[in-house]
N, C-alpha and C positions, 0 to 999 in steps of 0.2 A: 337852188334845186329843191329846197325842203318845202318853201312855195309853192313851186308847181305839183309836187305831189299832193299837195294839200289841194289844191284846186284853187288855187290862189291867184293862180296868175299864168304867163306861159315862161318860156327858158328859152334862148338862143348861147347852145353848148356844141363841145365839141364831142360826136359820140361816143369817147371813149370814159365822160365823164357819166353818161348817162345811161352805158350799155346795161349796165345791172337793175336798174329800176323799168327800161326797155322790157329787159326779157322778164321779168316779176310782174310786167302788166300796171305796173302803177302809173307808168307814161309813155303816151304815142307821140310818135314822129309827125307832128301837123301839118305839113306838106312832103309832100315824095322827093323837089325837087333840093338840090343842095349845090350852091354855089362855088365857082373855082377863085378860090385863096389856094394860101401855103399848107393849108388845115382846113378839113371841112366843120361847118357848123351847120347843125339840124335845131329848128326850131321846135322846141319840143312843150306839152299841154297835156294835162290830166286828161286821164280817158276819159272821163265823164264830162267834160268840157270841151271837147275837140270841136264839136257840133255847133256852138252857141254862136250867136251875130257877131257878136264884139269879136271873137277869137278869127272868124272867118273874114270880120272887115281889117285887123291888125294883117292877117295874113294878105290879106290883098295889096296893103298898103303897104307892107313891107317888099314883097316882089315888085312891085310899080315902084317904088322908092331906089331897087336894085338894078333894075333892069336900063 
């Protein structure tokens, strides 16, 4: 997690791990949608990185990966 706050890289958490640094703004939720497991996980990425190719090509590839 300390990673992705840093801008390092992205996180695939559960958001209960992640709800405090969510609400402080340090990290967004990088897609809206969230998949049925036992537990949800939200791929989570630096605000200042949500935006960039590589984060949005991982995102793609992971949804196509899942679906």
């Amino acid at each position: 997690m300390e990673a992705a706050c840093q801008g390092l890289g992205m996180l695939l958490a559960k958001r209960i791990l992640v709800e405090d640094s969510i609400k402080a703004g340090d990290l967004v939720i990088a897609h809206e949608n969230s998949f049925s497991s036992h537990s949800h996980h939200y791929l989570i990425v630096n605000k200042n990185r949500e935006n960039l190719y590589q984060v949005n090509q991982f995102k793609q590839w992971l949804l196509e990966s899942l679906s």
